[in-house]
ZADO-1210 file (C-alpha; in nm, 4 decimals, padded with zeros to 6 digits):
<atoms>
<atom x="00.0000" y="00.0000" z="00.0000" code="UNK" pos="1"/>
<atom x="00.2857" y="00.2689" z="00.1047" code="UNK" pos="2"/>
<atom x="00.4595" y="00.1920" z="-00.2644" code="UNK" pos="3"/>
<atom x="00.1233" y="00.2516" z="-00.4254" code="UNK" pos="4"/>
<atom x="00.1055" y="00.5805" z="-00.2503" code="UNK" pos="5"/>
<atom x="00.4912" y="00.6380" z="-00.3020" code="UNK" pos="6"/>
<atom x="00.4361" y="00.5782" z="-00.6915" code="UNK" pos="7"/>
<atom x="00.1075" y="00.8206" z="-00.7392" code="UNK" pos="8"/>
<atom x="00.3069" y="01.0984" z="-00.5807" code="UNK" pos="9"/>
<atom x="00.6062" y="01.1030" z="-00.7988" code="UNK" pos="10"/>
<atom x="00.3599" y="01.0852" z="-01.1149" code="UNK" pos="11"/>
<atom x="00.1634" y="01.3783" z="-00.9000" code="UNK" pos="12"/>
<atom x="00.4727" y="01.6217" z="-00.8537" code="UNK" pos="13"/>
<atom x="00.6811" y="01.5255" z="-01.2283" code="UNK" pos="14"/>
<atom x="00.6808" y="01.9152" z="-01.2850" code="UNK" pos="15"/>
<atom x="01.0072" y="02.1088" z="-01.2844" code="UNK" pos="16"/>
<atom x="01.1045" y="02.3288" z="-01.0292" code="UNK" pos="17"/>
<atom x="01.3928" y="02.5607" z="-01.0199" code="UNK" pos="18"/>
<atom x="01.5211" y="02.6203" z="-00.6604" code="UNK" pos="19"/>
<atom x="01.8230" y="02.8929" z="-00.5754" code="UNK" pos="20"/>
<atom x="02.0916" y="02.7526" z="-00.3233" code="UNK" pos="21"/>
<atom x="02.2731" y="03.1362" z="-00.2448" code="UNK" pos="22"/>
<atom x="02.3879" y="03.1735" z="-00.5936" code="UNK" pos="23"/>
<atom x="02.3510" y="02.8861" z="-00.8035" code="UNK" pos="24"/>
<atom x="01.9922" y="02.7545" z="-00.9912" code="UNK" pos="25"/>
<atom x="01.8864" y="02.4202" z="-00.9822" code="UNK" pos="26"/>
<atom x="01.6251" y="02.2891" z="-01.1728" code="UNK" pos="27"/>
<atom x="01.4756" y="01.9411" z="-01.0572" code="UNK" pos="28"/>
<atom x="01.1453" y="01.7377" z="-01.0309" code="UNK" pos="29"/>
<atom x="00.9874" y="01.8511" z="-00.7316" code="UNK" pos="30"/>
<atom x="00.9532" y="01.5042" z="-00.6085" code="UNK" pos="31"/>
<atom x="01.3164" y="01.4873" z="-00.5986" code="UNK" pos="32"/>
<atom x="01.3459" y="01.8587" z="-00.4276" code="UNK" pos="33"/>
<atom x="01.0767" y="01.7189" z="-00.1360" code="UNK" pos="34"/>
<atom x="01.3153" y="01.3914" z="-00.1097" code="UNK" pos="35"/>
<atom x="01.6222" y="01.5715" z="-00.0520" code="UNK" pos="36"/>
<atom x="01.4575" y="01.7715" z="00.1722" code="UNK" pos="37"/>
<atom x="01.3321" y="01.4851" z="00.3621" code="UNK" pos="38"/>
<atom x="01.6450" y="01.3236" z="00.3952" code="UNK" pos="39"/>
<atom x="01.7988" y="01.6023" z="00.5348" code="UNK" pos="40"/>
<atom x="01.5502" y="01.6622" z="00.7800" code="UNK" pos="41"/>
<atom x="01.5502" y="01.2502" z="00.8560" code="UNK" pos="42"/>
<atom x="01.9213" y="01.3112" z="00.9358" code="UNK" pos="43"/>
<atom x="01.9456" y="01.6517" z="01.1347" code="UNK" pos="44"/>
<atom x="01.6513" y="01.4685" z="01.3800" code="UNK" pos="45"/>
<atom x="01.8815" y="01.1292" z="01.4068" code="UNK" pos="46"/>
<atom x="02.1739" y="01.3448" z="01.4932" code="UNK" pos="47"/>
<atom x="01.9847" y="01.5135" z="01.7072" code="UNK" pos="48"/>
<atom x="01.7703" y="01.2246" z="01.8651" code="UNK" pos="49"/>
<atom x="02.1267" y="01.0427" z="01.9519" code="UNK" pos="50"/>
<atom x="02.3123" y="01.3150" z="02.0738" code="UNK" pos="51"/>
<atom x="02.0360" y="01.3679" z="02.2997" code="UNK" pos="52"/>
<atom x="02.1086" y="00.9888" z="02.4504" code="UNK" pos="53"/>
<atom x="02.3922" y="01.0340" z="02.5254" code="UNK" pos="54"/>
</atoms>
């Protein structure tokens, strides 16, 4: 069930986006943009949920 829902929003969100990182443009899907950004965030709260432990 989570793949079907995985799938239908990547064919939802195919459109190009162009996103500005300080000076450089980057034009990507904006399935991948809301991935990356994911990841990142998945990563900064793992840092910060095991620094917290210890």
């Amino acid at each position: 069930m989570l793949a079907v829902l995985a799938v239908v929003f990547i064919f939802e969100n195919t459109r190009e986006v162009k996103i500005r990182l300080l000076i450089p443009e980057v034009t990507m899907p904006l399935y991948l943009a809301l991935l990356a950004m994911f990841v990142i965030g998945a990563l900064c709260g793992a840092y910060f949920f095991r620094r917290r432990d210890r």
